[in-house]
N, CA and C of each residue as an Amber inpcrd file, in Angstrom:
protein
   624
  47.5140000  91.9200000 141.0070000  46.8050000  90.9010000 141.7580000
  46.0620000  89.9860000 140.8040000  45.9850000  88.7010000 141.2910000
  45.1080000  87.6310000 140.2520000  43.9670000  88.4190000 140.1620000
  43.7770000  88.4080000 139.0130000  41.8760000  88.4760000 138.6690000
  41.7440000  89.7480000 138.2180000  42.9930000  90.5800000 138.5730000
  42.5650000  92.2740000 138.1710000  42.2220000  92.6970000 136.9540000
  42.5670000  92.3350000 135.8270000  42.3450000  92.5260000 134.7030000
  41.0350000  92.1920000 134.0420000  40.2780000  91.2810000 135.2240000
  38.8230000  90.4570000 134.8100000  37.7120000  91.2460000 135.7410000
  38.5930000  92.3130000 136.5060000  37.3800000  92.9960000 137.5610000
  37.0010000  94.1490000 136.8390000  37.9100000  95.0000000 136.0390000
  38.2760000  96.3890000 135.2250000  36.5740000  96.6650000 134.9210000
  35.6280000  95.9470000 134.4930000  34.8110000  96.2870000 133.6470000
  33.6280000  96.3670000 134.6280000  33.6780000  95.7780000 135.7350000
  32.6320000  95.2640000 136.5160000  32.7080000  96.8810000 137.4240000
  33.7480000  97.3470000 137.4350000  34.3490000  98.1010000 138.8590000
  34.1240000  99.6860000 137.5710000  33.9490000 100.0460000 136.7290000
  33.8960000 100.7860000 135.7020000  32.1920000 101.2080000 135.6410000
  31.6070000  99.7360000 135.5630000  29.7850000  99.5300000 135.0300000
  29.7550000 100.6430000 137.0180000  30.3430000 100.4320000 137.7910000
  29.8030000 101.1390000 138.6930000  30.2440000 102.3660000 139.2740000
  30.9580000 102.6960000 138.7430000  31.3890000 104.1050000 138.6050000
  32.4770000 104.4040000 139.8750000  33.4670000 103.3610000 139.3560000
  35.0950000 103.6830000 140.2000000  35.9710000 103.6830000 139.2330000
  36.6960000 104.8900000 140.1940000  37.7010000 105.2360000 139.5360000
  39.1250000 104.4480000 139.5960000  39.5250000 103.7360000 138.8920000
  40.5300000 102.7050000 139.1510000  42.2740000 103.4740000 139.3340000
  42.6910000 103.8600000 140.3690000  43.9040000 104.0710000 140.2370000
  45.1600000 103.2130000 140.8700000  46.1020000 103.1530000 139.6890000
  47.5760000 102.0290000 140.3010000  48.4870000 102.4460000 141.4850000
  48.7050000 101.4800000 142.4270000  49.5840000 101.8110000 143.2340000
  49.6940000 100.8430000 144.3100000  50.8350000 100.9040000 145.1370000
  51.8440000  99.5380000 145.8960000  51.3500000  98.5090000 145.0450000
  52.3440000  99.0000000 144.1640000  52.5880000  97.6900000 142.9100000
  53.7730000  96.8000000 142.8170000  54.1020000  96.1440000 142.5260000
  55.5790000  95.4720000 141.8530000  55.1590000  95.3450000 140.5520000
  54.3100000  95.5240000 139.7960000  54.2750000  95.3990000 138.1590000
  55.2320000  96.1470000 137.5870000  55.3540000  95.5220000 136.3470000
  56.3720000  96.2010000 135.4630000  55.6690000  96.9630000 134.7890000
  56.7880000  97.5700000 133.8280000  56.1590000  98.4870000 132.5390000
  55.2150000  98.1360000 131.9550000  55.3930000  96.7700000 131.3210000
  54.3110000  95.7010000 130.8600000  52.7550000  95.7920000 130.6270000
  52.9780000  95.5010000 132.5260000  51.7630000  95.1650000 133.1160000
  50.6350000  96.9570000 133.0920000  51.6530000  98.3850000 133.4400000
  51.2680000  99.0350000 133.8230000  50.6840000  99.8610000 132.4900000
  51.6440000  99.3190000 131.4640000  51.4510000  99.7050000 129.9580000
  49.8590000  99.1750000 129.3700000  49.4950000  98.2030000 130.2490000
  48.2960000  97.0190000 129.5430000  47.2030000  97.4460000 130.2130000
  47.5200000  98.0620000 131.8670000  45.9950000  98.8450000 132.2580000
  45.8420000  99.6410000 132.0260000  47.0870000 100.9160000 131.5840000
  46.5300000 101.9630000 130.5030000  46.0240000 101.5800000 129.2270000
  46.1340000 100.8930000 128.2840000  45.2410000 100.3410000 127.1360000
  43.9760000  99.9150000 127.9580000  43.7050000 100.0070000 129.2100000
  42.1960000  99.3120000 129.3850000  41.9650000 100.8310000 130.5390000
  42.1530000 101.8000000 129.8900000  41.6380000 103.1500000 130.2780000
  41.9800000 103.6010000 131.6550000  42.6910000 102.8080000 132.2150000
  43.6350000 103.3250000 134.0240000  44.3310000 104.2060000 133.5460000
  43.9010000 105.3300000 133.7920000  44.9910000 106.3720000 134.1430000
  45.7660000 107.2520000 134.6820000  45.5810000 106.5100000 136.3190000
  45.6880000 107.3330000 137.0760000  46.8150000 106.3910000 138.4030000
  47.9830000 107.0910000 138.5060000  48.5680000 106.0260000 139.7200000
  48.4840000 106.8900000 141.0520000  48.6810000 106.2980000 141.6630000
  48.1330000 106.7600000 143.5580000  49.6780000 106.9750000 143.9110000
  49.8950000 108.3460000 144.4630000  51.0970000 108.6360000 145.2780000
  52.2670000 108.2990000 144.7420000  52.4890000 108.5820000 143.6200000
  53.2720000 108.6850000 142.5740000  55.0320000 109.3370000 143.0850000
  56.3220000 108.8080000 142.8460000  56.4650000 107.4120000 142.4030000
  56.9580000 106.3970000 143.4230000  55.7540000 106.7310000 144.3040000
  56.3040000 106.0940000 145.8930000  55.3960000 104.7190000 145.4150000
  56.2830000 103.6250000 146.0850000  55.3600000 102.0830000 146.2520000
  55.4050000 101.4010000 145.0480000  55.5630000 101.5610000 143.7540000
  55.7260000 100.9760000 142.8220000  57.5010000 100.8980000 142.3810000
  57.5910000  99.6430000 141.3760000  58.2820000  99.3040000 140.6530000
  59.3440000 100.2310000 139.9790000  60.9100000 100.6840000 140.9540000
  61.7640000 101.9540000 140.5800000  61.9640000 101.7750000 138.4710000
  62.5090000 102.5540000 138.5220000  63.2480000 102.9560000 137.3660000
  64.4480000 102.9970000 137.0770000  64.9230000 101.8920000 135.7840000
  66.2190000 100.8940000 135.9390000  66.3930000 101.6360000 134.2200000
  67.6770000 101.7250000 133.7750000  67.5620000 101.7690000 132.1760000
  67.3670000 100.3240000 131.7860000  67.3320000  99.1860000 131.8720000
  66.8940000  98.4780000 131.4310000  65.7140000  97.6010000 131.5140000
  65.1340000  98.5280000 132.5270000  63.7270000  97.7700000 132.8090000
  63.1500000  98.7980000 133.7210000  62.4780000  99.7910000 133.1720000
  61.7410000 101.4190000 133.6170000  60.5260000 100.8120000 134.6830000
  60.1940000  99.7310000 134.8130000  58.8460000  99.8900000 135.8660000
  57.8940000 101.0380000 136.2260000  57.4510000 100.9080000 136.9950000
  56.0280000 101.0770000 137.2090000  56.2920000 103.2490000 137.0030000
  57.6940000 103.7230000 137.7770000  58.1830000 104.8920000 137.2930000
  58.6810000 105.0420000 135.9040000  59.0780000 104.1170000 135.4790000
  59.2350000 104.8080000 133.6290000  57.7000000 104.6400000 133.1770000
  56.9400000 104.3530000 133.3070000  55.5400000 104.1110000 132.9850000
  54.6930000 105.3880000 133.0780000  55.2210000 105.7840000 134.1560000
  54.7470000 107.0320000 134.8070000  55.4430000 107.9630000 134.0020000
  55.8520000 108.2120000 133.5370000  56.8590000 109.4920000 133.2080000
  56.9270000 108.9700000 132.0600000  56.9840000 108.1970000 131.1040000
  56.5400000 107.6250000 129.9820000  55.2690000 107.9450000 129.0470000
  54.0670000 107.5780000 129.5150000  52.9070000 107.2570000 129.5890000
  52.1000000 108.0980000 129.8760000  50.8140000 107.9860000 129.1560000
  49.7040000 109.0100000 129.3560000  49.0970000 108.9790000 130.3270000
  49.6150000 108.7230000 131.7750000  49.2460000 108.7460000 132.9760000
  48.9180000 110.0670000 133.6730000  48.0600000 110.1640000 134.2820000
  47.6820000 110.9360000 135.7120000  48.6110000 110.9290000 136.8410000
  49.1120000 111.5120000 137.5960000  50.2470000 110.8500000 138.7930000
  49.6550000 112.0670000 140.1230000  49.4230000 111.3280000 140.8730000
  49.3080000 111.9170000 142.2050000  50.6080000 112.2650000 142.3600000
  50.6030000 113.2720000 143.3120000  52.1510000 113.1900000 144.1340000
  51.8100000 114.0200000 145.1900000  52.7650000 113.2140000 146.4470000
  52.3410000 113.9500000 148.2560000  54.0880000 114.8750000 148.2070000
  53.5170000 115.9010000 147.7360000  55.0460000 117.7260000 147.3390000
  55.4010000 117.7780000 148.9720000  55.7900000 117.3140000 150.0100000
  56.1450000 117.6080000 151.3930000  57.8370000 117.2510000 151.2210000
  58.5230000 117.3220000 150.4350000  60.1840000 116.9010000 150.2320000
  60.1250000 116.0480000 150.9780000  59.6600000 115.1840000 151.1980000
  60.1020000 113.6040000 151.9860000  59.7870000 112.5000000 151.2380000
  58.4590000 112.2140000 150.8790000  58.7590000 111.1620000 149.6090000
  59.2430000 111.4480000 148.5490000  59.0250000 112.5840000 148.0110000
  60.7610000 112.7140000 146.9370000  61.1830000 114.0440000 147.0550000
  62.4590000 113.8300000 146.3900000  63.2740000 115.1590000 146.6930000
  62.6190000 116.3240000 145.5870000  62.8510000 117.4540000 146.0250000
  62.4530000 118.4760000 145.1400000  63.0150000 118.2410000 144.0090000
  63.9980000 117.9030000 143.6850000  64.6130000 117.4490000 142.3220000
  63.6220000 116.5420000 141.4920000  63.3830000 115.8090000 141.9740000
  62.0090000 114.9920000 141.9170000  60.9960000 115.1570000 140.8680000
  60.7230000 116.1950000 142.1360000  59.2710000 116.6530000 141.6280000
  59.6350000 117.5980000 140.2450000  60.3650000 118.1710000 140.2210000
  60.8200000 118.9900000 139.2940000  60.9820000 118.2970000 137.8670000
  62.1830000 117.3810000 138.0660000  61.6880000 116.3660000 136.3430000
  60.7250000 116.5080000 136.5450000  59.6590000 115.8830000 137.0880000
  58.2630000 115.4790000 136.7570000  57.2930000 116.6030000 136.0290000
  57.9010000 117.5720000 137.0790000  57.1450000 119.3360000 136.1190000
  57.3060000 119.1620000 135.1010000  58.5640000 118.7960000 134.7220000
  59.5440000 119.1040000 133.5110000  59.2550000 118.2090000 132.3800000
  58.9410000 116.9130000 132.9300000  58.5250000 115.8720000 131.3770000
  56.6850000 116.1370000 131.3570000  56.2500000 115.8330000 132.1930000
  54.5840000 115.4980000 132.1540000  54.1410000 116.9920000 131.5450000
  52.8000000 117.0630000 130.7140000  52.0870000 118.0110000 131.0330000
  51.4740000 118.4980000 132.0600000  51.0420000 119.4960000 132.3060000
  50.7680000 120.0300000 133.7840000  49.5020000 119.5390000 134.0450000
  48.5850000 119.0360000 132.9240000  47.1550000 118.4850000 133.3440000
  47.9250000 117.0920000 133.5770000  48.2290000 116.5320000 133.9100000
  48.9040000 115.3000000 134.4760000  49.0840000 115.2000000 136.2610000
  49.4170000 116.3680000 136.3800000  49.6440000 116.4400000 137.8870000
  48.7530000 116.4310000 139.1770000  48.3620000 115.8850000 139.4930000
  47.4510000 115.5900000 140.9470000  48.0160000 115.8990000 142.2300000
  48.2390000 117.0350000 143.0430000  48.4580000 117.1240000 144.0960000
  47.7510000 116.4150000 145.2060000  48.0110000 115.9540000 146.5710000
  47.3450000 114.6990000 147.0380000  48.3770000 115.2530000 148.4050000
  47.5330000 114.8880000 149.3590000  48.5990000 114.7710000 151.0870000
  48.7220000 113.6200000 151.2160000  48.0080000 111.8560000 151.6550000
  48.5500000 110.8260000 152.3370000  48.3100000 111.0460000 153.6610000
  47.5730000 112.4180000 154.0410000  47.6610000 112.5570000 155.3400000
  47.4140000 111.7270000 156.2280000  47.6820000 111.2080000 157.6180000
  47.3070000 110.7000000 158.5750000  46.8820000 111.1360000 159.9670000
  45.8030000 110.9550000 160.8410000  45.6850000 111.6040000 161.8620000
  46.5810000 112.2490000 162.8060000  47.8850000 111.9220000 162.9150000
  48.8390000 112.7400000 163.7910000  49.1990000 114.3760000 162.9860000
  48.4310000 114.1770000 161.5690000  49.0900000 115.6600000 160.7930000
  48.4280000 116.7450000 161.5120000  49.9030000 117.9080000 161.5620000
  49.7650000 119.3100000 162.4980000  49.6170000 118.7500000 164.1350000
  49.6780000 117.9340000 164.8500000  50.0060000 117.0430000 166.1890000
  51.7640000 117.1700000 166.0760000  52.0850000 117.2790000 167.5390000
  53.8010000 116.8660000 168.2270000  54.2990000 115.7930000 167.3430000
  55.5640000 115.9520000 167.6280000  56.4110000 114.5010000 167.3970000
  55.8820000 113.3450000 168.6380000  56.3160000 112.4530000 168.4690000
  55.5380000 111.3610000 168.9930000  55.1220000 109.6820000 168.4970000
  54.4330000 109.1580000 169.2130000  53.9670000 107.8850000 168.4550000
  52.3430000 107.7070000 168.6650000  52.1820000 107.4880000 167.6210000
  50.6630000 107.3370000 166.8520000  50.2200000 105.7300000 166.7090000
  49.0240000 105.5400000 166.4990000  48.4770000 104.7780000 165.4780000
  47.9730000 104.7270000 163.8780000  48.3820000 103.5050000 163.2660000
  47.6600000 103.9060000 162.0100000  47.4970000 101.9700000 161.3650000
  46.2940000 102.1800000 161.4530000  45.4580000 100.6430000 160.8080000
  46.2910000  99.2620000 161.7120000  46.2830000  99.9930000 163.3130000
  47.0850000  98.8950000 164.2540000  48.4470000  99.4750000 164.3570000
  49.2540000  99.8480000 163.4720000  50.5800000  99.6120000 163.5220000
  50.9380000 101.0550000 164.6650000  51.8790000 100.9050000 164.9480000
  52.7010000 101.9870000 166.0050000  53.7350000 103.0370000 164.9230000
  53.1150000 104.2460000 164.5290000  53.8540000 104.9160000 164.0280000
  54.4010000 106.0250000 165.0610000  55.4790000 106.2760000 163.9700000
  56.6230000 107.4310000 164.7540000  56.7100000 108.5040000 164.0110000
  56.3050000 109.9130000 164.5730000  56.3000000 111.2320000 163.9190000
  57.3830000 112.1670000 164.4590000  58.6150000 112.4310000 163.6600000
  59.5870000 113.0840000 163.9100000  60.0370000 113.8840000 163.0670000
  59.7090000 115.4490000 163.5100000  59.9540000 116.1970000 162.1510000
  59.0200000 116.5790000 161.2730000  57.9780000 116.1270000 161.0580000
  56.8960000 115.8180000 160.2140000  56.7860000 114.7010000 159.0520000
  57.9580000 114.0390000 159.7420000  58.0180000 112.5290000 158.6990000
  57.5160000 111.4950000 159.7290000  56.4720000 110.6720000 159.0920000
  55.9170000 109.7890000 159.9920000  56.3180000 108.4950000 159.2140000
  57.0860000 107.6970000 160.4730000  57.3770000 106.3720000 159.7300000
  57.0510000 105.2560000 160.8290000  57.1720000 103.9150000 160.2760000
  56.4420000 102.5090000 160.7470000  58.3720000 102.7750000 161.7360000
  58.3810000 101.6340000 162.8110000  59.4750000 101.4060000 163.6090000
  60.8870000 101.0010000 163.3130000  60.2720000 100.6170000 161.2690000
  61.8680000 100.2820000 160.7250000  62.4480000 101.1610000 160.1940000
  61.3010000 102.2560000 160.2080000  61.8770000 103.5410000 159.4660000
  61.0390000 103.2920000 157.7010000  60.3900000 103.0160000 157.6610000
  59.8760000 102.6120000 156.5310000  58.4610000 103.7530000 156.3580000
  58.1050000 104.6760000 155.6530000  57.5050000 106.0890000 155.6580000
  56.3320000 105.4290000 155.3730000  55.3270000 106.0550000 156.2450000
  54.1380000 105.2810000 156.6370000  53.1510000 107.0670000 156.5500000
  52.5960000 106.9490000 155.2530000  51.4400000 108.2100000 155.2590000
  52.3460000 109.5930000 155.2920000  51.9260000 110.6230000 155.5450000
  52.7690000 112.0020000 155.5390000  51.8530000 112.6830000 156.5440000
  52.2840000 113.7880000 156.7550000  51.5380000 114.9080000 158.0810000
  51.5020000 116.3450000 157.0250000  51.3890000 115.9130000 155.8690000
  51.3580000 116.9990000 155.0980000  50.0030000 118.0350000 155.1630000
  50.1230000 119.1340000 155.5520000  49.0100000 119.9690000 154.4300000
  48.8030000 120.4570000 153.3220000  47.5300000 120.6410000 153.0430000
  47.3770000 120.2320000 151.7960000  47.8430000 122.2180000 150.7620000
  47.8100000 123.3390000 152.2040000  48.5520000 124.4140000 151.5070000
  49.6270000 124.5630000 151.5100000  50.3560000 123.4710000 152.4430000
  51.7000000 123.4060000 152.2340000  52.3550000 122.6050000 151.0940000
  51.6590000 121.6620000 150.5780000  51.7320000 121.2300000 148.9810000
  51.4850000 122.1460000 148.3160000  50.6820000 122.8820000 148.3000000
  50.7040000 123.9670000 146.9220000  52.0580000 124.5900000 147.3450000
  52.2800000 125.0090000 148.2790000  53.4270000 126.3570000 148.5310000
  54.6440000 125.9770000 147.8230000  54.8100000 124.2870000 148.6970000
  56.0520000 123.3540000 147.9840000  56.2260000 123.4260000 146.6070000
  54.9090000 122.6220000 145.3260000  54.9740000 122.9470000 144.5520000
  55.0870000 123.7950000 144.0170000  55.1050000 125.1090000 144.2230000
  55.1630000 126.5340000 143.8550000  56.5170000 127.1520000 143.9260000
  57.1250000 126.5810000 145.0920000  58.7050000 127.4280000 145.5240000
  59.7910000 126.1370000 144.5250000  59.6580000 124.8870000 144.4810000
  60.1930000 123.4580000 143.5780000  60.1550000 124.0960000 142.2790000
  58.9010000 124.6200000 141.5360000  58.9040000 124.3160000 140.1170000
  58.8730000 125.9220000 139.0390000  58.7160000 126.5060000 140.4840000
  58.1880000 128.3140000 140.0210000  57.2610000 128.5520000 138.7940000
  56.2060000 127.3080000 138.9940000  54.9900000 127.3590000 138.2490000
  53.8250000 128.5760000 138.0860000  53.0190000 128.7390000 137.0820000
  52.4420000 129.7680000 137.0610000  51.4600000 129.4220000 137.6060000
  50.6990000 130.7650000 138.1170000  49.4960000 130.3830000 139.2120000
  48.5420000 129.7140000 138.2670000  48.4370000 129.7680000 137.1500000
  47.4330000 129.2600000 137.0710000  47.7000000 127.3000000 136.2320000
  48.7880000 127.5650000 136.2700000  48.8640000 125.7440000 136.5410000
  48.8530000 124.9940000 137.9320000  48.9830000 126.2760000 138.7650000
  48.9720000 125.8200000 140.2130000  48.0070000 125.5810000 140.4490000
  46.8030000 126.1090000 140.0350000  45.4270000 126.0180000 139.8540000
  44.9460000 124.5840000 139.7350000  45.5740000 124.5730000 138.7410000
  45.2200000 123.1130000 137.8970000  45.7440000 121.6630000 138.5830000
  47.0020000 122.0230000 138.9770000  47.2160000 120.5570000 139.9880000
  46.7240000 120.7530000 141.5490000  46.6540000 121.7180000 141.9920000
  45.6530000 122.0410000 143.1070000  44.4500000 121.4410000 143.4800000
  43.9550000 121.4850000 141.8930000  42.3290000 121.6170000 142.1550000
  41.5190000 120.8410000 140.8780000  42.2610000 121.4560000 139.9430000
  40.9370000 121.6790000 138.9970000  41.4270000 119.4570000 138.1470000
  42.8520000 119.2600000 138.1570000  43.0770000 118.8040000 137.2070000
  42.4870000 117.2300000 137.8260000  41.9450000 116.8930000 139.2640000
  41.7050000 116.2200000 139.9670000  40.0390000 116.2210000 139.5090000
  39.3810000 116.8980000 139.6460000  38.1600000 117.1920000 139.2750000
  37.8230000 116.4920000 138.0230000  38.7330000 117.2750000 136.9430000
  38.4560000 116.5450000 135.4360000  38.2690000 115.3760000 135.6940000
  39.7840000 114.4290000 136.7210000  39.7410000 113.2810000 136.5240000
  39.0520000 112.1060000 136.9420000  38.1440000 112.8500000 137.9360000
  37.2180000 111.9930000 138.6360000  35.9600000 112.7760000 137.6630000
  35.7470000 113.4510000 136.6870000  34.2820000 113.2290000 135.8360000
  33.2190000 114.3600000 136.5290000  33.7160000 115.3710000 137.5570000
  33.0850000 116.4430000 138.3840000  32.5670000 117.4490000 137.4410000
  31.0660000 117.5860000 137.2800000  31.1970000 118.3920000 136.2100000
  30.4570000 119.3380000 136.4120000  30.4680000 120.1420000 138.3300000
  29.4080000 121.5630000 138.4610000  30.7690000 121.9290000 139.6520000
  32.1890000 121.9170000 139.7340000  33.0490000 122.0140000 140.4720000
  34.0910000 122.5030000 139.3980000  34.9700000 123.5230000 140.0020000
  36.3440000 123.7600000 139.5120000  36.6520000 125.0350000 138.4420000
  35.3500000 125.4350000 138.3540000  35.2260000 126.9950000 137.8190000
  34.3300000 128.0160000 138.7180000  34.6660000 129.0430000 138.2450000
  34.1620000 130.6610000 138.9250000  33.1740000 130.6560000 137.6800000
  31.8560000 130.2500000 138.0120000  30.9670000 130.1260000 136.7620000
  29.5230000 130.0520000 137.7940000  28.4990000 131.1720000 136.5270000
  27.2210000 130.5630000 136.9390000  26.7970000 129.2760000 137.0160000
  26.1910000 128.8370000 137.7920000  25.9770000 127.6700000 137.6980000
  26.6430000 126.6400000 138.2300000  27.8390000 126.5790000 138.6970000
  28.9430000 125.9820000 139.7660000  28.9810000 126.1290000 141.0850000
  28.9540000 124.7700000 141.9250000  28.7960000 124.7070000 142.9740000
  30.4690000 125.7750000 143.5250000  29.9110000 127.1540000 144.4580000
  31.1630000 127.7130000 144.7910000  32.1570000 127.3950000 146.2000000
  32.9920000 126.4050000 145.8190000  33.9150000 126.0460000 146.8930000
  35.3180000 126.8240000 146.1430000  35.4740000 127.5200000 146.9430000
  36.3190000 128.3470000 146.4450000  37.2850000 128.5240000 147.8840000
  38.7200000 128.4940000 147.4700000  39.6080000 128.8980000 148.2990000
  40.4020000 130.1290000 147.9900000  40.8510000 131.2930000 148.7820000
  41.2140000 132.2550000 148.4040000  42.1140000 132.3200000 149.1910000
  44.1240000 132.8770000 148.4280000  45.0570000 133.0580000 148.8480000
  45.7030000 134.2200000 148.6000000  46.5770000 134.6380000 149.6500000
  47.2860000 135.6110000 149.0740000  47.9730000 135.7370000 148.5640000
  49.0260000 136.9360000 148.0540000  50.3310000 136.7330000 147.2130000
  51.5510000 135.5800000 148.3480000  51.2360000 135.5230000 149.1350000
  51.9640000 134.3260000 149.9830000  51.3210000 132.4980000 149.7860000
  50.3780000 132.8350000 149.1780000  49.9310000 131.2470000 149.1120000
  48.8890000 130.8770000 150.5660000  48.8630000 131.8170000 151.3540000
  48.4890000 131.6230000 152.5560000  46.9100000 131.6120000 152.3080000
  46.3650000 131.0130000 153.2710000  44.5900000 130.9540000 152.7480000
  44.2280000 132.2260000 153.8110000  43.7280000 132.7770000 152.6720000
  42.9450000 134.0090000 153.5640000  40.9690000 133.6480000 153.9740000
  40.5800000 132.5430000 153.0670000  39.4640000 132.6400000 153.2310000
  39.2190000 131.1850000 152.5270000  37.9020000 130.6580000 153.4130000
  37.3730000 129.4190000 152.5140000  36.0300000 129.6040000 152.3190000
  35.5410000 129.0600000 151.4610000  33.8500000 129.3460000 150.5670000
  33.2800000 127.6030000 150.5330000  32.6890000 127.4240000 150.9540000
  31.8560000 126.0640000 150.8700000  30.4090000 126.2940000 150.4470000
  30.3060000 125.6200000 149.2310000  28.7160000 126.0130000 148.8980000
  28.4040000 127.1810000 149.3490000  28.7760000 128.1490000 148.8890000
  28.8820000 129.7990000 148.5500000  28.6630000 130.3400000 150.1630000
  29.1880000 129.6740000 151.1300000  28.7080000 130.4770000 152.0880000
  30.2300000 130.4950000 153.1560000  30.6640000 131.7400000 153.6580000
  32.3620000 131.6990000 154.2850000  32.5250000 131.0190000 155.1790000
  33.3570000 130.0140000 155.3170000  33.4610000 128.9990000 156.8170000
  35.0060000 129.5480000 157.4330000  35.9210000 130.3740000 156.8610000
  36.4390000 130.0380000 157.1160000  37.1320000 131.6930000 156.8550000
  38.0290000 132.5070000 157.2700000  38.3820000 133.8070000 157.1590000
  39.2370000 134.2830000 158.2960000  40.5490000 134.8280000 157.8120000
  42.0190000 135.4780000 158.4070000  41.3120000 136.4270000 158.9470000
């Protein structure tokens, strides 16, 4: 967008976190806001600029580049194959698990609203009327599970795009360890991934 490159410093002095996404920029462009400390793209590698061998956009950038990458793991914005390169090139502190959720998530098939428009939920893929994928109905333990059964990652990198590697990247610094002194939001699963229990500021809200 005009002017973006002249806001970076203003939007920084106040403590936002700048992340890329529904872009058409190229490599270029996406190469030049990482030199100005962006490192993070939103819903990764949905909405931006595909990946061509002769001109990698906003996805060779991503997979290139010392980027951060969200990604919504529900096999509908990308295929498990997908996600898997991505295991496979990035380091695992790279990975940001993320839903996109929208209010119809865990609701019937059906038609919804979302910011006016008339969406359609079929399956658990929610799309605009042209068929054009509008948000996800994902949960957010069904992303871990996904990522987990896709990449047969170890729990404790599961950890890390779960939870912890999101934390780092937003600058959280009494969150994301089993430590004195850490605020305890703690989620507890079983050998199924299933949540047996939730901890909010050390007190149980939530228990199988």
């Amino acid at each position: 967008m005009e002017n973006f490159f002249e806001v970076i410093d203003y939007l920084k002095e106040n403590g936002v976190i700048i992340s890329l996404g529904h872009s058409n920029a190229n490599y270029k462009l996406f190469k030049k806001a990482l030199e100005k400390n962006i490192n993070r793209i939103t819903h990764f590698p949905n909405a931006i600029t595909s990946l061509h061998h002769r001109s990698i956009g906003g996805v060779g950038a991503g997979l290139l580049e010392n980027f951060k990458l969200e990604m919504i793991v529900d096999k509908i914005h990308s295929s498990s194959e997908f996600i898997k390169l991505v295991y496979r090139i990035k380091n695992i502190e790279d990975i940001i698990l993320i839903t996109d959720s929208i209010s119809a998530t865990n609701l019937e098939d059906g038609e919804y609203s979302l910011g006016g428009l008339k969406i359609i939920v079929k399956n658990k893929k929610a799309t605009l009327e042209d068929g054009t994928i509008a948000g996800s109905t994902l949960t957010f333990d069904d992303g871990v599970r996904n990522f987990y059964d896709i990449t047969q990652c170890s729990l404790k990198e599961l950890a890390k795009v779960s939870s912890y590697n999101a934390i780092q990247n937003l600058s959280i610094k009494n969150e994301g360890r089993i430590k004195e002194g850490y605020i305890a939001n703690l989620i507890l699963l079983n050998r199924n991934l299933e949540i047996k229990k939730t901890i909010f500021h050390g007190n149980t809200v939530y228990e199988k």
